[in-house]
Phi, psi and omega in degrees: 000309158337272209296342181282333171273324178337294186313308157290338165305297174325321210283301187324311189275341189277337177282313184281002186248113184308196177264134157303111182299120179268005165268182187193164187191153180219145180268157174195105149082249197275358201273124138246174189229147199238126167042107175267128183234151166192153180259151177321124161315164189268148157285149162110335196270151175250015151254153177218191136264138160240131178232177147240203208231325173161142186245131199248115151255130196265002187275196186239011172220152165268178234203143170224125184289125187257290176233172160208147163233186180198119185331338164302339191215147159288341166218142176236150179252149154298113191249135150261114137292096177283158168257155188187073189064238188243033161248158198230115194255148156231129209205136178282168168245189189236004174186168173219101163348119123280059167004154170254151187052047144263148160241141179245094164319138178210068200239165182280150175076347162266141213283351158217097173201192209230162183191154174246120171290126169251149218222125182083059175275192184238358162194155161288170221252139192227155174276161166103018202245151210218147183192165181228138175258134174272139179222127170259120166252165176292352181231310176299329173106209193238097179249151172253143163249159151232108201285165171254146166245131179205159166297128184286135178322287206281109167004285193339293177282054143302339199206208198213101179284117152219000000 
C-alpha cells in the first residue's frame, strides 16, 4: 500500500514539473543570443565550432560581437563564411555586425554565415557535454552562454572542416 502511494505522489509530482526544454537562450543588454551550440569533435581533431540558432538584436542602435573565448580552447576566433564562386572561403574576422531589430543567424551549414572557431581544443567536444563561452560586444558588454554540444538533425554536418 506504502509503495502504490509513493509511487502516485512520484507520478503527480513529476506531472507538475514542465519537460526539459533542449533550446536555452540568453540576454546580454538590447542582445538575445537563442541556443549556443556546438557539434561533436572529429577524432584526432583540436578544432571545433560553436554556432547559434540567432542572435536578435532588439535595441535601436547596433552592436558588434568583437570576441570570445572559452576555458574549452586555447582561442577562439570569429569565422565568416563565403561562397567565392564556386568555393567556400572561410575567414577570421576582427568583429561580427548586428544590425538593430536585425538576427543574425550562426547555424551549421550555413552557406554565408559565422560561427566561432575554436582553435586548441583541450579535450574533444562529445554530445551531450556542455561548457561556456564569453562572448564580448561592443555595447552589450561581456556575457557568459552555455553552449550544448549535440549531434545536428542532419547527418551530413558532423563536425566542422578546415
Amino acid at each position: 500500500m506504502q509503495r502504490r502511494t509513493v509511487l502516485s505522489l512520484s507520478l503527480a509530482l513529476a506531472s507538475l514539473t514542465p519537460p526539459l526544454a533542449h533550446a536555452h537562450d540568453f540576454k546580454a543588454g538590447d542582445l538575445r543570443i537563442d541556443h549556443p551550440y556546438a557539434v561533436p569533435s572529429r577524432p584526432g581533431l583540436t578544432t571545433g565550432a560553436v554556432y547559434v540558432r540567432g542572435i536578435r538584436n532588439t535595441g535601436a542602435v547596433a552592436d558588434r560581437l568583437l570576441s570570445a573565448s572559452t576555458p574549452a580552447a586555447a582561442s577562439v576566433e570569429i569565422h565568416r563564411m563565403q561562397m567565392q564562386g564556386e568555393v567556400m572561403q572561410m575567414r577570421a574576422v576582427p568583429s561580427m555586425e548586428i544590425a538593430a531589430g536585425a538576427t543574425v543567424v550562426m547555424k551549421h551549414g550555413t552557406p554565408d554565415g559565422y560561427h566561432l572557431m575554436l582553435i586548441g581544443l583541450k579535450a574533444p567536444l562529445k554530445d551531450g557535454d556542455r561548457f561556456p563561452v564569453t562572448l564580448t560586444f561592443e555595447k552589450a558588454g561581456t556575457h557568459e552562454v552555455k553552449v550544448w554540444v549535440q549531434t545536428p538533425r542532419d547527418a551530413d554536418a558532423t563536425g566542422h572542416k578546415h
